[in-house]
Structure formats: C-alpha cells, structure tokens
N, C-alpha and C positions, 0 to 999 in steps of 0.2 A: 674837337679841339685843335686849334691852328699850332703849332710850335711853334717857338721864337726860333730866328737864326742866329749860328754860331756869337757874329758880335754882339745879340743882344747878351746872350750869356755869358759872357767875357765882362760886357760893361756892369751886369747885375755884381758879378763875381768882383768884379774892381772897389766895387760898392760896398761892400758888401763880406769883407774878407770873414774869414776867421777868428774870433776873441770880439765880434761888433756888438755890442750890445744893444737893442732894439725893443720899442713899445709897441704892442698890439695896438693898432687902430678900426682895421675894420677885418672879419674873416666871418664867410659866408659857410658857417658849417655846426650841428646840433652839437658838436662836442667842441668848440672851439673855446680856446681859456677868453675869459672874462676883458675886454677890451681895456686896454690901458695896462694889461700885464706885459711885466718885463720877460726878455731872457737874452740869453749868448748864441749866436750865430756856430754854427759850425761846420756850415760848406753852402753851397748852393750848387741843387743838382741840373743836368744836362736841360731842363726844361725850365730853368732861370729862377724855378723856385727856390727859397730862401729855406734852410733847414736851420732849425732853432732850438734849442734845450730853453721849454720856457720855466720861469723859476717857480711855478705850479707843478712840474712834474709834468706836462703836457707836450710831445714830441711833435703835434702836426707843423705841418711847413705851410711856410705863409707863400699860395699859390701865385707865381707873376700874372698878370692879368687879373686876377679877381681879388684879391685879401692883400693888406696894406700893410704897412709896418713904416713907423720912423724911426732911425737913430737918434741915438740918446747917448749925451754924454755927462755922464757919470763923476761926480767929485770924489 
C-alpha cells in the first residue's frame, strides 16, 4: 500500500472535520455496514482514512483510496 502525502491528509482532514456526517457509498470489506448507512466523522487518521462512528454501531474507517463516503446534510 502506497501512503498519501502529508497534504493529501490535511486536505482529507479539511474535508472532512470532526461532527461531518456522512453516507456509506461503497466499502470493500465482509463486515462493512450496509451501503447508504449514516454516521459522524470523528477524525481522520495519518493514512487520510476517514474514522466514523457509523449509526449501526460499526467503527470501521472508510479506507482513502478504496471505500467511499459522501457528505450529508442533515435537516
């Protein structure tokens, strides 16, 4: 696996703060929550993955490079 550099993870981070709330689109993994589930962002680590509290109770991070996520905004 290649790692992003510094600014990619900065701009992910910019993206992507703290409290974002975001929909599962695509994530390439046998235990991933069910596409189109919600949750709240809650950092994004050194490798520009997106870490998520999804609202299934499911912790995995939506990987940069392979698994997707779009923001959502929420009424």
């Amino acid at each position: 696996m290649r790692f992003p550099s510094k600014e990619t993870v900065e701009r992910v981070r910019s993206q992507y703060p703290a409290g974002t709330r975001v929909e599962l689109v695509q994530m390439d993994d046998m235990q991933a929550p069910p596409v189109g589930t919600k949750g709240t962002v809650w950092g994004v680590d050194d490798t520009a993955s997106i870490m998520v509290h999804w609202d299934n109770g499911s912790g995995l991070n939506v990987v940069y490079g392979e698994d997707r996520c779009r923001i959502i905004h929420e009424k």
